[in-house]
N, C-alpha and C positions, 0 to 999 in steps of 0.2 A: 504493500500500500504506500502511494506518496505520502511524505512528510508531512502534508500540507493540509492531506486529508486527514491525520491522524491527529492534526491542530483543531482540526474544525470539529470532530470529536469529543477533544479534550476539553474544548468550552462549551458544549453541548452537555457533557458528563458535571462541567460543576455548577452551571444552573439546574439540572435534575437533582443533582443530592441537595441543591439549597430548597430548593422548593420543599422537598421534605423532609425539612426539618434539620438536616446536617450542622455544628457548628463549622462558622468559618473558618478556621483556622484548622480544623480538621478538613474539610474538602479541598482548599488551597492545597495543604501535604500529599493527601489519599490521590487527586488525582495527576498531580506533578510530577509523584513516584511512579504511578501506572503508567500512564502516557510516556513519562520519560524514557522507562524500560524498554517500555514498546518498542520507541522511537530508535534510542539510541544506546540500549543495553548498560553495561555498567559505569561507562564514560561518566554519565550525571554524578553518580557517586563519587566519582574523581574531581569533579569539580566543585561540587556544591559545600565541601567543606570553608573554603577559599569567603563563600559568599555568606555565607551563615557568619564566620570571624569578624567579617565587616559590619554586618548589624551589633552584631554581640560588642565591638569594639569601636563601635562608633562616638566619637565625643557628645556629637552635640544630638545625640539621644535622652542624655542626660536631663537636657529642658523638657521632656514630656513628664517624667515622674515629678520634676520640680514644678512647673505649672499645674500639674494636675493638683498636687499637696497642696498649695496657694488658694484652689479654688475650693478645695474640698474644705482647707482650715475653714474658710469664710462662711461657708453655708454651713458647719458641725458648729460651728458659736453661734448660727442663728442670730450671728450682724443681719441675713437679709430680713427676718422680719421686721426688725426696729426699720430697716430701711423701706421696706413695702407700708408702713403705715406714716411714715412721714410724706412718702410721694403720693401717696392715697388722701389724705388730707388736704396738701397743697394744691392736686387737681379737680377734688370731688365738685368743685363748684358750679362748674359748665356742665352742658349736657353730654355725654359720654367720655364725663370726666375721668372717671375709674378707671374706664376701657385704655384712657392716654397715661392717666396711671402706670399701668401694666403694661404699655408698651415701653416707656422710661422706665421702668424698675427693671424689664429684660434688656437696657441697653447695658444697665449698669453692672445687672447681677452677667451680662456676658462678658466684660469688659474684667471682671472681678474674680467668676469661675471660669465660665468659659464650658460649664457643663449643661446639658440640655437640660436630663432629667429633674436634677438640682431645682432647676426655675420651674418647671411646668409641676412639678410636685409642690416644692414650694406655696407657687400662688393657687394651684387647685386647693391646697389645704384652706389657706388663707382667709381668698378670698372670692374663691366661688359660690362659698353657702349665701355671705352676705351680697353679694350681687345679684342675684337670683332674688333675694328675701327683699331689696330694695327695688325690684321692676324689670332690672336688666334681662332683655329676651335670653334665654339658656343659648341658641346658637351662638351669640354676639361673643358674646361671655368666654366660651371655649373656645371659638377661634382667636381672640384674642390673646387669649393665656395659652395656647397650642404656637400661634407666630410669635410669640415675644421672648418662648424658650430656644424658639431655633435663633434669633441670634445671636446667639453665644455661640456660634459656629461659624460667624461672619466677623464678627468681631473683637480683635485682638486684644489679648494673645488666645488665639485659635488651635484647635488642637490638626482640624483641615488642615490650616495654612503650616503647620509646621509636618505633616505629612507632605501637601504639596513642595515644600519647599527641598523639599529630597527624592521625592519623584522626577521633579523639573528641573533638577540639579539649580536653583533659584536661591537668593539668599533670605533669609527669613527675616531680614528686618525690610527690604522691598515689599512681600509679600504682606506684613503687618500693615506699611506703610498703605500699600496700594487699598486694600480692604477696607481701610478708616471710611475712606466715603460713599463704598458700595451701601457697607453695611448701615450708617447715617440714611442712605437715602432710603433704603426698606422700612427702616423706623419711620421716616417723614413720611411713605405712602402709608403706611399702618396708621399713624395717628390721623392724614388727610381722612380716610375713610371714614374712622370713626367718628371725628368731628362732623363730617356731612351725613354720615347715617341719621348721628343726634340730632343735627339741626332738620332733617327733613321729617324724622320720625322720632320724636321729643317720647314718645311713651315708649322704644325701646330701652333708651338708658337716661333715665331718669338722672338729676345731680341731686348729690346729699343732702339734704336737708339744711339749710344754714341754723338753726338750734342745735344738730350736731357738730357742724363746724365750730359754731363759737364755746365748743364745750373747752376746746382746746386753744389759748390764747394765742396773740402772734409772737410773742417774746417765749414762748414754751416748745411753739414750733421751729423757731429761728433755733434757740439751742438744740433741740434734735437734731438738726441741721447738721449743726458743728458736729454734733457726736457719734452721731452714725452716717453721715452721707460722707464728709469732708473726709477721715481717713481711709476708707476702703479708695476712693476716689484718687487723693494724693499716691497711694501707694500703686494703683495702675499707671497714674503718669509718670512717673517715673522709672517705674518696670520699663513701661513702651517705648518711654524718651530717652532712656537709656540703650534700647535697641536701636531703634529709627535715626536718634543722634549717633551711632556709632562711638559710643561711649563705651559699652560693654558688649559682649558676644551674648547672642541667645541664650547662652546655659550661665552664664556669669546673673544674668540680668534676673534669669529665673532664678537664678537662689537667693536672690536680695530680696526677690517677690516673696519666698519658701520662707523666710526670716520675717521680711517686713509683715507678712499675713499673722504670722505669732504674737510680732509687736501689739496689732492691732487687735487681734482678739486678746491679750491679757490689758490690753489700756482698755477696754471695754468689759473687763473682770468679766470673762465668758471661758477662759481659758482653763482646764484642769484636766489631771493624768486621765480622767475619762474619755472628754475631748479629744487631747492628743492622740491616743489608743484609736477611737474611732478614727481619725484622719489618716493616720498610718498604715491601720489595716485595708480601706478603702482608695488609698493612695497605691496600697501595693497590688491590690486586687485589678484597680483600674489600668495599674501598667503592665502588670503581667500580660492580660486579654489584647494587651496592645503592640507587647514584644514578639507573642506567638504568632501574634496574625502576621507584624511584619516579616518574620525569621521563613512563617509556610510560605509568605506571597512570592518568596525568594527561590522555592521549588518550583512553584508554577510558571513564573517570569522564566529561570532559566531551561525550564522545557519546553516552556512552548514557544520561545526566542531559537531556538535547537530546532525544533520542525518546522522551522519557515513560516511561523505564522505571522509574524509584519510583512513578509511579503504579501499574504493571504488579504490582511487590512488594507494595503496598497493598493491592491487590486482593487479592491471595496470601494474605492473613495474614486477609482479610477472610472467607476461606471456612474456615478455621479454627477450630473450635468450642473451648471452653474456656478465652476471654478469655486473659489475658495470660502468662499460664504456661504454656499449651500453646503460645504461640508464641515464647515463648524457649525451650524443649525443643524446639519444631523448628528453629530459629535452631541451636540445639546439636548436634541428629541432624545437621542436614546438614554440619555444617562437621565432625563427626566422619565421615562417608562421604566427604567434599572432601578428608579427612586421606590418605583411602585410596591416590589419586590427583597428588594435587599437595603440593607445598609450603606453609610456614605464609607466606611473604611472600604468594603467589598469595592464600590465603583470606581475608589482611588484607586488603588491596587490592578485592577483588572481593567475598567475601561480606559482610562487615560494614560497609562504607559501603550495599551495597545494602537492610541489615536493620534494621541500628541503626537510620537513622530514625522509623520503627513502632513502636521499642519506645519509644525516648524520648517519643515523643507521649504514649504510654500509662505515661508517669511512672515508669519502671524509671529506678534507681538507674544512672548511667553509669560508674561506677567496680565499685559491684556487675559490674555485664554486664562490662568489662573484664575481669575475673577470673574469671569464668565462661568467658569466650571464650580468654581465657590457659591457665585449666585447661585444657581441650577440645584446644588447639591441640598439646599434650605427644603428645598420641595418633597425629600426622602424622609421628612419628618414630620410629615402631610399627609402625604398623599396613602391612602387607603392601597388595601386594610394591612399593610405593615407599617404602617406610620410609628415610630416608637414615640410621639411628642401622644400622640392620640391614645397609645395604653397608658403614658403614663398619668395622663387626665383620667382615663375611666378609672381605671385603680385607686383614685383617693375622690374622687366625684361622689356627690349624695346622691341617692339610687333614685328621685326624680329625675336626674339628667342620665338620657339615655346614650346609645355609640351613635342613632341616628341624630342626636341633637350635636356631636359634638363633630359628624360629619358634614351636615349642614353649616358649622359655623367654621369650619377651616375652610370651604371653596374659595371666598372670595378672596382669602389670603393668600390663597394659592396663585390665584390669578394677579395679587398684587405683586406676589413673587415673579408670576409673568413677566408683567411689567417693567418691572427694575430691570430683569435682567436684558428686555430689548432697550430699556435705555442706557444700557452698560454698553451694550452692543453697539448703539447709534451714536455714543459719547462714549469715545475711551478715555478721554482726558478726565473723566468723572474717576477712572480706577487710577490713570496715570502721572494726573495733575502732582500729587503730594509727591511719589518717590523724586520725582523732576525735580520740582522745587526742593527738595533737603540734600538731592544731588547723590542718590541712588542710581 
């Protein structure tokens, strides 16, 4: 059998084992191993040590366990709930004030963890019972709180972006750098929306009541201010500005983040060997799932680079009519239907090493396509029915709110995600303007 056919196989074999059920990191290896053998007998085994040592010995791997610990300290001291009720008070007053609430408390808590779950847990606990209990229609409500988790996946420090940026062989403070305004402007269409939902349909999100606003003075809200917004907030500019300035290296920068997060949680007397113990464990849990997947995607990448299969994708992009733009719109459709299906680790890993090289040949901006592919990838935490932002709303959701309400209320976020991302497209100086200017 050609090489080529035994590629087309082998990616056929690891969307079958995912679909049921398989973990990734197990079908990445299981069918790397197979295929490889297939292919080219024991040779893989001769090489794959080589590539394995590289992940395993790689420095600036380092910044995932430390960011990750950063964001984990921050939501294990429950800094974010002090934080969710101060921007809940400061918005409540407008009509679908809450809703812009919860988009600003996702810019911060992504900008702080940088974890999905984290947020959409978080504010389902919070403040979905009271949002409900105060008018706000249940769809509004959960998509709101469904788009406000994903971006901490657009928004730096990204755990995306520091996958992309080793994928793409790209430097990680570019890719932070470029992200700032994507991710900015998904927040601005999230809040646009909500705002003209309120104003046209005033009985979907009702504003607080001003007798509960004045429970809490303005001198009482200004010091919350200071106490809980101003240091989790300082301690991300400086992480960032320390990267994007070229000040420090990504994994320098992250451990002053890993440090400064402890600072913050004990000046907030939140911090104890309990605390810690939780962060730790969760810190180690979240990197292990993270080193496996890379370590197997290194089996599959080197076997199926072995059977010819970029040349197979070449060919692909080559039957393609409308030169270079139609094939990063389909580069884009398909990793928005991959969304549907899998995870965004899976679609880094497997779609975009298999695509990206075609497009770079054909002179596409690679920091552009990163952000292109950034945006796109928001939608895998959406889009039905593996949305992981959507179980982890049903999971802590009050059993009035059904999976059809909280389907109904991620579409049009979806579509807003749409949106951005064709204005990413149509304006690359939206993703490129900053690294330009700081002179990346």
């Amino acid at each position: 059998m050609e090489p080529q056919w035994i590629a087309l196989l082998m990616v056929m074999a690891f969307f079958a084992l995912l679909l049921v059920g398989i973990p990734v990191a197990t079908t990445l290896a299981v069918v790397g191993f197979v295929f490889g053998w297939i292919g080219f007998g024991e040779t893989l085994f001769n090489l794959l040590p080589a590539r394995l040592f590289g992940i395993v010995a790689g420095y600036q791997w380092m910044a995932i366990p430390l960011f990750v610990f950063m964001g984990v300290m921050l939501e294990k001291s429950r800094l974010a709930d002090d934080l969710l009720d101060v921007i809940g008070l400061a918005a409540g007053g407008i009509r679908g004030g809450m809703g812009v609430g919860i988009i600003l408390f996702g810019v911060l808590m992504g900008a702080t963890t940088g974890i999905v779950g984290a947020t959409v847990i978080t504010l389902g606990l919070l403040t979905l019972p009271t949002l409900i209990r105060r008018g706000y229609d249940k769809g509004i409500a959960c998509g709101a709180i469904c788009a406000s988790g994903t971006l901490g996946q657009i928004i730096p420090p990204s755990l995306i972006l520091i996958l992309l940026s080793d994928i793409m062989q790209l430097s990680v403070g570019t890719l932070f750098a470029a992200a700032v305004m994507p991710g900015l402007l998904l927040a601005a269409l999230y809040i646009a929306y909500l705002l003209l939902r309120g104003a046209l349909a005033p009985s979907l999100m009702p504003p607080i009541p001003v007798e509960e606003r004045m429970r809490v003075s303005r001198g009482e809200l200004l010091g919350r201010f200071w106490r809980v917004v101003v240091p989790p907030v300082l301690l991300v500019v400086c992480v960032l500005g320390a990267i994007v300035g070229g000040v420090a290296a990504p994994t320098e920068a992250a451990s002053m983040g890993a440090v400064g997060s402890v600072l913050v949680a004990l000046g907030a007397r939140r911090l104890s060997m309990k605390v810690l113990g939780q962060v730790a464990l969760e810190t180690s849990r979240i990197t292990a799932i993270m080193m496996l997947i890379l370590m197997a995607a290194q089996v599959f990448a080197l076997s199926f680079r072995g059977l010819q299969g970029e040349d197979l994708i070449t060919r692909m992009f080559d039957l393609i009519p409308g030169g270079v733009n139609s094939d990063i719109w389909f580069m884009m459709l398909l990793i928005f239907v991959l969304g549907f299906f899998i995870e965004w680790i899976e679609i880094s890993y497997i779609a975009v090493p298999l695509f990206m090289p075609v497009l770079l040949k054909q002179g596409v901006d690679p920091v552009w396509l990163a952000m292109l592919i950034t945006v796109n990838l928001q939608s895998s935490f959406l889009t039905p029915p593996f949305g992981w932002s959507l179980f982890y709303l049903k999971g802590v959701a009050p059993p009035e709110v059904s999976i059809t309400d909280i389907y109904r209320g991620v579409v049009p976020f979806i579509v807003l995600q749409g949106l951005g991302l064709v204005l990413v497209f149509l304006f690359p100086e939206i993703a490129l303007w900053l690294p330009r200017v700081i002179g990346w």
